[in-house]
N, C-alpha and C positions, 0 to 999 in steps of 0.2 A: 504494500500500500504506500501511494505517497501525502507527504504534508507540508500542507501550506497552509501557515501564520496558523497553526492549533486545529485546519479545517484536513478533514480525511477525502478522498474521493477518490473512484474506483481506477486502477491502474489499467487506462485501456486508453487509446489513441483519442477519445474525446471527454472530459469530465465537465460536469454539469452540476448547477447547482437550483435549486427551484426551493424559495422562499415566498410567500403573498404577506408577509407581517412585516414590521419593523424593525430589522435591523441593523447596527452595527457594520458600515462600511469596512472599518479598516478590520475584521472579523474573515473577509473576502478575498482573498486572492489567490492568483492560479489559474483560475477555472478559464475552460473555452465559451463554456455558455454559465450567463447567469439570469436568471428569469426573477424578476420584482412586480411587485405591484407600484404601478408608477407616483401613488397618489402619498406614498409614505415618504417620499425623496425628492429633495430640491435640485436643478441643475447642479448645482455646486457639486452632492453628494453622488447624483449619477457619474459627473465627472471623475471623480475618484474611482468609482466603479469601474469607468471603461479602462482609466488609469493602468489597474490593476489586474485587469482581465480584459479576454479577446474579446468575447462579443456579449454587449450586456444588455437582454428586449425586457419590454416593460409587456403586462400580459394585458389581452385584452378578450373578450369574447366574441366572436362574431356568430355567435350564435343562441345565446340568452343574457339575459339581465338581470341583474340584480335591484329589489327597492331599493336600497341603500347605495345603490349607483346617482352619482351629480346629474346624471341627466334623464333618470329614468321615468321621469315627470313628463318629461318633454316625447316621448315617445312611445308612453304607455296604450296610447290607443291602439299602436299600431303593435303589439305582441298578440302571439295567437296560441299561448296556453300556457302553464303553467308546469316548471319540472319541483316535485313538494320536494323531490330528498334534500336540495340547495335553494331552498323559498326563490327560486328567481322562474323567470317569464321569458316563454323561447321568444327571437327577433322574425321578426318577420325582412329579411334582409332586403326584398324586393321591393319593399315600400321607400319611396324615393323620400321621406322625412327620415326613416332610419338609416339610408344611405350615409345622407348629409352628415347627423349625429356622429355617426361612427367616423366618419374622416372628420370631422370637427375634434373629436378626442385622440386620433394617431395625429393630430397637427399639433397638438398640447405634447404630447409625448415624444414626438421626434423631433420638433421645431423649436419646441418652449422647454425641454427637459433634454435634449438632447441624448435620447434611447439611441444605441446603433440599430434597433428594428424591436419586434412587435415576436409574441409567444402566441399564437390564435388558437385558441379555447376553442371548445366544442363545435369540432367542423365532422364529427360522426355524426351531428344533429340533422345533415344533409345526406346518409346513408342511408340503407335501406332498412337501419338499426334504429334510425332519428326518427322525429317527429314531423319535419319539412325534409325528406326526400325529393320533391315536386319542383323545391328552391334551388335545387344543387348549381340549375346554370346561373340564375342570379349572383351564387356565390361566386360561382368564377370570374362572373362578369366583375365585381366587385374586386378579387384578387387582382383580376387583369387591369383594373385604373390603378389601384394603390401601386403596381408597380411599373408604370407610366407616370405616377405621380412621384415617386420615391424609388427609382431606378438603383442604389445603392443601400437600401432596407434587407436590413437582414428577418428573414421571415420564421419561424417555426412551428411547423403545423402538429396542433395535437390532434392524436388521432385520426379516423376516417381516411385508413390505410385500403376502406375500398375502394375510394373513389380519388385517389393518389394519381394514376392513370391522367386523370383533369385536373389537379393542382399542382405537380409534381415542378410543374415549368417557372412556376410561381413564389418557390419558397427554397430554401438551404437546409433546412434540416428537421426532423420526425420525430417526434417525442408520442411513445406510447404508454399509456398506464396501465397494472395490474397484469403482465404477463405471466409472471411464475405465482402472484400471489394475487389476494382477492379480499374484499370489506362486505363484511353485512351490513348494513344500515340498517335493518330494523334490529339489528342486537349489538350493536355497537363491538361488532369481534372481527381481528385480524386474523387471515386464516391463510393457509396455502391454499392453490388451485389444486381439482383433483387432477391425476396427471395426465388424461387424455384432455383435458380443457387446456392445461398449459404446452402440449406437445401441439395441439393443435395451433395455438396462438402464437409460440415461437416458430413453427412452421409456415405461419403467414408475413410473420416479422421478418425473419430470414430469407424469404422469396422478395421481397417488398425492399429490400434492402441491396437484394443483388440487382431489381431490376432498373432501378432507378436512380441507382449509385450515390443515397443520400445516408445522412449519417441519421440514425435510429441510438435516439437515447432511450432506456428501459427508464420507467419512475417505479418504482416497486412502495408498498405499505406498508410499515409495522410498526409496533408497540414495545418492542422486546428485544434485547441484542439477540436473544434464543431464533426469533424469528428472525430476525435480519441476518443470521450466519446460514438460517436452509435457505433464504432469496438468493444468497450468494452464492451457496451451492450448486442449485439447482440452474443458474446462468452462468456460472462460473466457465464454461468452454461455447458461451455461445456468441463473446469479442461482442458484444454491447457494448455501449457506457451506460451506466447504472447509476442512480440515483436512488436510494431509500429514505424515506421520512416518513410522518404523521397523513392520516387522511388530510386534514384540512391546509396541511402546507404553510401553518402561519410560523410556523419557528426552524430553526436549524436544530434537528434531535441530539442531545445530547455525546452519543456513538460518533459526532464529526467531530468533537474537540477530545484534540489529544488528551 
Protein backbone atom coordinates (compact mmCIF):
# COMPACT_ATOMS: atom_id res chain seq x y z
CA UNK A 1 0.00 0.00 0.00
CA UNK A 2 1.04 3.43 -0.44
CA UNK A 3 0.83 6.83 1.79
CA UNK A 4 0.32 10.06 1.38
CA UNK A 5 0.38 12.88 4.15
CA UNK A 6 -1.42 9.86 6.66
CA UNK A 7 -4.14 9.16 3.49
CA UNK A 8 -3.94 5.16 2.40
CA UNK A 9 -5.03 4.40 -1.31
CA UNK A 10 -5.06 1.33 -3.39
CA UNK A 11 -1.62 0.41 -5.07
CA UNK A 12 -2.92 0.39 -8.60
CA UNK A 13 -2.19 2.77 -11.63
CA UNK A 14 -5.00 5.12 -10.66
CA UNK A 15 -6.00 6.02 -6.97
CA UNK A 16 -9.16 7.89 -6.09
CA UNK A 17 -10.57 9.47 -3.45
CA UNK A 18 -14.42 10.26 -3.10
CA UNK A 19 -15.51 12.49 -0.01
CA UNK A 20 -19.23 14.74 -0.37
CA UNK A 21 -18.50 16.21 3.58
CA UNK A 22 -16.05 18.79 4.72
CA UNK A 23 -12.89 18.24 4.77
CA UNK A 24 -9.43 19.15 5.53
CA UNK A 25 -7.50 20.09 2.31
CA UNK A 26 -4.12 19.63 3.29
CA UNK A 27 -5.50 15.88 4.67
CA UNK A 28 -5.26 15.36 0.57
CA UNK A 29 -2.78 14.55 -1.52
CA UNK A 30 -1.45 12.14 -4.09
CA UNK A 31 -4.49 11.03 -5.58
CA UNK A 32 -5.29 11.12 -9.45
CA UNK A 33 -8.98 11.78 -8.85
CA UNK A 34 -10.45 13.58 -6.15
CA UNK A 35 -14.37 13.94 -6.18
CA UNK A 36 -15.83 16.83 -3.40
CA UNK A 37 -18.92 18.27 -3.02
CA UNK A 38 -18.23 21.71 -4.55
CA UNK A 39 -20.48 23.61 -2.03
CA UNK A 40 -18.05 23.00 1.12
CA UNK A 41 -14.99 24.77 -0.68
CA UNK A 42 -13.80 28.02 -1.75
CA UNK A 43 -11.65 28.61 -4.99
CA UNK A 44 -8.89 29.27 -2.74
CA UNK A 45 -9.29 25.69 -1.14
CA UNK A 46 -10.06 24.00 -4.42
CA UNK A 47 -6.89 25.41 -5.51
CA UNK A 48 -4.91 23.69 -3.02
CA UNK A 49 -6.70 20.74 -4.01
CA UNK A 50 -5.68 20.74 -7.62
CA UNK A 51 -2.25 21.94 -6.12
CA UNK A 52 -1.90 18.60 -4.69
CA UNK A 53 -3.57 16.24 -6.86
CA UNK A 54 -4.10 15.54 -10.63
CA UNK A 55 -7.42 15.94 -11.34
CA UNK A 56 -9.97 17.39 -8.70
CA UNK A 57 -14.20 17.38 -10.05
CA UNK A 58 -16.66 18.69 -7.90
CA UNK A 59 -19.90 16.08 -8.11
CA UNK A 60 -22.97 16.80 -9.52
CA UNK A 61 -26.17 14.81 -10.58
CA UNK A 62 -27.46 14.92 -13.80
CA UNK A 63 -29.86 12.84 -12.96
CA UNK A 64 -31.98 13.62 -9.54
CA UNK A 65 -32.05 16.23 -6.94
CA UNK A 66 -31.92 16.85 -3.82
CA UNK A 67 -34.44 19.47 -1.56
CA UNK A 68 -31.62 20.70 0.14
CA UNK A 69 -30.00 21.43 -3.27
CA UNK A 70 -29.70 25.81 -3.84
CA UNK A 71 -31.61 25.49 -6.72
CA UNK A 72 -34.07 22.86 -6.21
CA UNK A 73 -36.90 25.41 -5.80
CA UNK A 74 -36.34 26.66 -9.10
CA UNK A 75 -36.95 23.41 -10.99
CA UNK A 76 -39.07 21.46 -8.84
CA UNK A 77 -41.81 21.57 -11.21
CA UNK A 78 -40.03 20.18 -13.78
CA UNK A 79 -38.89 16.57 -11.80
CA UNK A 80 -40.87 13.43 -12.57
CA UNK A 81 -40.65 11.31 -9.22
CA UNK A 82 -39.30 10.76 -6.42
CA UNK A 83 -36.08 8.10 -5.45
CA UNK A 84 -37.29 7.68 -1.15
CA UNK A 85 -33.89 5.64 -0.32
CA UNK A 86 -31.94 9.46 -0.83
CA UNK A 87 -35.39 11.83 -0.30
CA UNK A 88 -34.38 13.41 -3.70
CA UNK A 89 -36.60 13.93 -7.10
CA UNK A 90 -35.38 12.30 -10.42
CA UNK A 91 -34.42 15.55 -13.23
CA UNK A 92 -36.25 15.48 -16.00
CA UNK A 93 -33.14 16.41 -18.17
CA UNK A 94 -35.04 17.29 -21.25
CA UNK A 95 -36.93 20.03 -19.92
CA UNK A 96 -35.11 23.15 -21.40
CA UNK A 97 -35.46 25.15 -17.56
CA UNK A 98 -33.55 22.04 -16.17
CA UNK A 99 -31.14 22.29 -18.95
CA UNK A 100 -30.28 25.87 -18.13
CA UNK A 101 -30.05 25.01 -14.19
CA UNK A 102 -27.70 22.58 -14.51
CA UNK A 103 -25.15 24.45 -16.79
CA UNK A 104 -25.95 27.43 -14.45
CA UNK A 105 -24.34 25.28 -11.41
CA UNK A 106 -21.15 23.45 -13.78
CA UNK A 107 -20.51 27.58 -14.41
CA UNK A 108 -20.34 28.05 -10.41
CA UNK A 109 -18.13 25.11 -10.22
CA UNK A 110 -15.76 25.31 -13.01
CA UNK A 111 -15.70 29.04 -13.73
CA UNK A 112 -16.29 30.50 -10.11
CA UNK A 113 -14.46 27.50 -8.09
CA UNK A 114 -12.32 26.41 -10.49
CA UNK A 115 -13.12 22.38 -10.57
CA UNK A 116 -10.69 20.64 -13.35
CA UNK A 117 -14.33 18.83 -14.20
CA UNK A 118 -17.43 17.47 -12.93
CA UNK A 119 -18.12 13.51 -11.11
CA UNK A 120 -21.96 13.00 -12.88
CA UNK A 121 -24.11 11.04 -10.59
CA UNK A 122 -26.79 8.87 -11.57
CA UNK A 123 -26.44 8.56 -15.32
CA UNK A 124 -27.85 4.43 -14.70
CA UNK A 125 -31.03 6.74 -14.03
CA UNK A 126 -31.04 6.66 -18.18
CA UNK A 127 -30.61 2.68 -18.29
CA UNK A 128 -32.83 0.33 -18.70
CA UNK A 129 -32.33 -0.06 -14.78
CA UNK A 130 -33.50 3.90 -14.34
CA UNK A 131 -36.49 5.47 -14.08
CA UNK A 132 -36.15 7.86 -17.45
CA UNK A 133 -34.80 5.38 -19.99
CA UNK A 134 -36.97 7.26 -22.64
CA UNK A 135 -34.26 10.44 -21.74
CA UNK A 136 -31.19 8.73 -22.44
CA UNK A 137 -30.77 10.85 -25.83
CA UNK A 138 -31.56 14.02 -24.04
CA UNK A 139 -28.77 13.13 -21.86
CA UNK A 140 -26.23 12.90 -24.41
CA UNK A 141 -27.55 15.66 -26.05
CA UNK A 142 -26.79 17.47 -22.93
CA UNK A 143 -23.07 15.69 -22.47
CA UNK A 144 -22.59 16.66 -26.01
CA UNK A 145 -22.88 20.84 -25.26
CA UNK A 146 -21.13 20.68 -21.96
CA UNK A 147 -18.35 19.41 -23.95
CA UNK A 148 -18.53 22.00 -26.67
CA UNK A 149 -18.99 24.35 -23.88
CA UNK A 150 -15.86 23.09 -21.65
CA UNK A 151 -13.70 21.22 -24.23
CA UNK A 152 -10.84 20.64 -21.41
CA UNK A 153 -13.50 19.32 -18.43
CA UNK A 154 -12.44 16.42 -17.03
CA UNK A 155 -15.78 14.39 -16.85
CA UNK A 156 -16.41 11.19 -14.68
CA UNK A 157 -19.21 9.06 -15.30
CA UNK A 158 -20.83 7.10 -12.47
CA UNK A 159 -22.31 4.21 -13.46
CA UNK A 160 -24.77 3.29 -16.60
CA UNK A 161 -21.87 1.07 -17.94
CA UNK A 162 -24.86 0.03 -20.24
CA UNK A 163 -25.24 2.72 -22.13
CA UNK A 164 -21.28 3.64 -22.19
CA UNK A 165 -21.46 2.79 -25.92
CA UNK A 166 -23.28 6.72 -26.13
CA UNK A 167 -21.38 8.50 -23.52
CA UNK A 168 -18.16 6.99 -23.60
CA UNK A 169 -16.97 9.94 -26.32
CA UNK A 170 -17.89 12.37 -23.75
CA UNK A 171 -16.02 11.63 -20.44
CA UNK A 172 -12.21 10.40 -19.15
CA UNK A 173 -13.18 8.10 -16.73
CA UNK A 174 -15.86 5.40 -14.99
CA UNK A 175 -16.46 5.11 -11.49
CA UNK A 176 -18.65 2.03 -10.47
CA UNK A 177 -20.35 1.39 -7.04
CA UNK A 178 -20.84 -1.94 -5.19
CA UNK A 179 -19.07 -4.54 -7.26
CA UNK A 180 -17.68 -7.01 -4.87
CA UNK A 181 -19.99 -5.70 -2.01
CA UNK A 182 -23.47 -4.50 -1.43
CA UNK A 183 -25.84 -2.04 1.25
CA UNK A 184 -29.31 -2.89 2.55
CA UNK A 185 -31.08 0.08 3.13
CA UNK A 186 -33.83 -1.19 4.78
CA UNK A 187 -31.51 -2.66 7.60
CA UNK A 188 -28.95 -0.54 7.52
CA UNK A 189 -26.18 -3.72 6.86
CA UNK A 190 -22.82 -3.85 4.98
CA UNK A 191 -22.61 -7.09 3.21
CA UNK A 192 -20.73 -8.99 0.55
CA UNK A 193 -22.27 -9.63 -2.96
CA UNK A 194 -23.34 -13.27 -3.30
CA UNK A 195 -20.62 -14.58 -5.80
CA UNK A 196 -22.51 -15.04 -8.80
CA UNK A 197 -23.84 -11.21 -8.59
CA UNK A 198 -20.28 -10.03 -8.12
CA UNK A 199 -18.79 -12.54 -10.99
CA UNK A 200 -21.39 -11.30 -12.86
CA UNK A 201 -20.76 -7.50 -12.23
CA UNK A 202 -16.92 -7.73 -12.59
CA UNK A 203 -17.51 -9.55 -15.73
CA UNK A 204 -19.36 -6.57 -17.13
CA UNK A 205 -16.79 -4.06 -15.57
CA UNK A 206 -13.86 -5.81 -17.11
CA UNK A 207 -15.43 -6.07 -20.65
CA UNK A 208 -16.44 -2.21 -20.31
CA UNK A 209 -13.07 -1.45 -19.56
CA UNK A 210 -11.39 -3.38 -22.23
CA UNK A 211 -13.75 -1.92 -24.72
CA UNK A 212 -13.46 1.57 -24.23
CA UNK A 213 -10.17 1.90 -22.97
CA UNK A 214 -11.35 4.20 -19.92
CA UNK A 215 -10.00 3.98 -16.41
CA UNK A 216 -12.81 2.16 -14.01
CA UNK A 217 -12.53 3.08 -10.58
CA UNK A 218 -14.33 0.39 -8.19
CA UNK A 219 -16.06 2.46 -4.95
CA UNK A 220 -16.76 -0.56 -2.61
CA UNK A 221 -18.85 -0.10 1.12
CA UNK A 222 -18.05 -0.95 4.47
CA UNK A 223 -18.38 -0.46 8.07
CA UNK A 224 -15.53 -2.65 9.31
CA UNK A 225 -11.79 -3.06 8.52
CA UNK A 226 -13.00 -7.06 8.69
CA UNK A 227 -15.19 -6.15 5.62
CA UNK A 228 -12.94 -3.89 3.87
CA UNK A 229 -9.97 -6.61 3.94
CA UNK A 230 -12.63 -9.46 1.98
CA UNK A 231 -13.43 -6.18 -0.61
CA UNK A 232 -9.87 -6.39 -1.01
CA UNK A 233 -9.63 -9.72 -1.40
CA UNK A 234 -12.15 -10.40 -3.56
CA UNK A 235 -10.60 -7.54 -6.24
CA UNK A 236 -7.44 -7.85 -5.37
CA UNK A 237 -6.31 -9.58 -9.18
CA UNK A 238 -8.95 -7.75 -10.85
CA UNK A 239 -6.14 -4.15 -11.53
CA UNK A 240 -9.11 -1.77 -10.40
CA UNK A 241 -8.53 1.23 -8.45
CA UNK A 242 -10.50 0.91 -5.49
CA UNK A 243 -11.84 3.19 -3.24
CA UNK A 244 -13.77 1.89 0.16
CA UNK A 245 -15.72 4.10 2.44
CA UNK A 246 -19.07 4.75 4.27
CA UNK A 247 -22.47 4.53 2.28
CA UNK A 248 -23.02 8.01 2.44
CA UNK A 249 -19.41 9.27 1.53
CA UNK A 250 -19.49 12.28 3.99
CA UNK A 251 -16.20 11.41 5.60
CA UNK A 252 -12.77 9.84 4.83
CA UNK A 253 -13.02 6.32 7.11
CA UNK A 254 -10.87 6.03 9.59
CA UNK A 255 -8.69 2.67 7.76
CA UNK A 256 -7.10 5.82 5.25
CA UNK A 257 -5.03 7.47 8.10
CA UNK A 258 -2.15 5.96 8.85
Amino acid sequence: MLFFNGLMAQNTSVKSLFCYGDIVPAQVTGFDYVVLESAWFTSEEVLFFKNENKNVLAYISLGEVSETAAFYATISSETLGKNTIWDSHVLDIEAVKTQEVLLQEIEKIVVNKRFDGLFIDNIDNYTIYGPTPQKKEALISFLKALKTLYPELKVMQNAGLEILEETYHFIDAVAVESIASDYDFDKNNYRLRDKKTFKSRLNLVKSSAKTYQLPIIAIEYANSKVLKTKIEKRLKTSKLSLFIGQIDLQKIPNWYFK
